[in-house]
C-alpha positions in Angstrom: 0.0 0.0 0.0 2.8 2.3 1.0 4.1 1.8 -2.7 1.3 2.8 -4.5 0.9 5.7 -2.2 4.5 6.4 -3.2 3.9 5.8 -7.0 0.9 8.2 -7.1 2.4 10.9 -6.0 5.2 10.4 -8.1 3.2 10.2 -11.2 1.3 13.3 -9.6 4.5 15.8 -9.1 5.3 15.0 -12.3 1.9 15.6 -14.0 1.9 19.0 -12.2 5.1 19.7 -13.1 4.2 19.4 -17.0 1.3 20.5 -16.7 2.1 24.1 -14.5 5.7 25.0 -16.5 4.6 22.6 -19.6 7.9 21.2 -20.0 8.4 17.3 -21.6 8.3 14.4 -19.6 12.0 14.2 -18.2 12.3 10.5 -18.8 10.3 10.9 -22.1 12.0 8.5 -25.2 11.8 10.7 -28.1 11.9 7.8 -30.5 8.9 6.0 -29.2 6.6 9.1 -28.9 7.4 9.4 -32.6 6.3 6.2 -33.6 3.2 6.6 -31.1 2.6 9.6 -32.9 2.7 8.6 -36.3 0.9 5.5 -35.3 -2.2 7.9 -33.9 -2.3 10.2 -37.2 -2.5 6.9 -39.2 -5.4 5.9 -36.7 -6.8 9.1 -36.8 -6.6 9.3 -41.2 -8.9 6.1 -41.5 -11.8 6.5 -42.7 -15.0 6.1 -40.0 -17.1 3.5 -40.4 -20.9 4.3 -41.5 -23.1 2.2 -38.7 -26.7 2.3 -39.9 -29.6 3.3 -37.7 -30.8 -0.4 -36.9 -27.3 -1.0 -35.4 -27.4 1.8 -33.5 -30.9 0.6 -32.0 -29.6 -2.4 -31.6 -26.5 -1.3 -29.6 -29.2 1.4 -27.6 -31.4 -1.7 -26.6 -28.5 -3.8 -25.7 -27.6 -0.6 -22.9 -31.2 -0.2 -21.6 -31.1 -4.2 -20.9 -27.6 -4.1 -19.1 -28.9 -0.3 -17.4 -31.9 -2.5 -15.8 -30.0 -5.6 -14.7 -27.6 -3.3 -13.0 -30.0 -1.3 -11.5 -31.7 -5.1 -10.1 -28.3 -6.0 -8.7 -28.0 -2.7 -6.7 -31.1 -2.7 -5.5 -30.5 -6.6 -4.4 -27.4 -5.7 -2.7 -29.5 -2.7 -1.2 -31.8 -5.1 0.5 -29.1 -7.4 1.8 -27.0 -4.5 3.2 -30.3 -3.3 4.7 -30.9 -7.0 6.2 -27.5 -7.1 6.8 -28.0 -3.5 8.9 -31.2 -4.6 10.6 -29.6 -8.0 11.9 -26.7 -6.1 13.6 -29.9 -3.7 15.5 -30.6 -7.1 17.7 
């Protein structure tokens, strides 16, 4: 635990620290960020697909269903935390 604690605020200095003077990453490897960068222009030159309006119904269905079964699941773990809290009352 005491690691990640350490890590994070690591990671955080030096996000402020680019982010307030907005100065490179210190440990940045030039040659990778250019092939990550030219990789991510490729990406972003493609073409988008064209998804037709049944699809997207389809996929909008599919998200109501999954909304409602997690909103059954919370509401079931509601209950038991409430038996759960009701049981510790005695």
């Amino acid at each position: 635990m005491l690691a990640q604690i350490a890590a994070a605020r690591k990671l955080s200095g030096e996000v402020w620290m680019i982010l307030t003077y907005q100065v490179p990453y210190r440990d940045e490897d030039a040659t990778l960020t250019e092939k990550k960068e030219r990789r991510m222009q490729k990406i972003a030159e493609e073409p988008t697909p064209e998804v037709s309006v049944a699809t997207l119904d389809s996929l909008a269905d599919c998200l109501i269903h999954k909304a409602d079964v997690l909103d059954h699941l919370e509401q079931e773990a509601g209950d038991s935390e409430l038996g759960r809290e009701v049981g510790n009352d005695r």
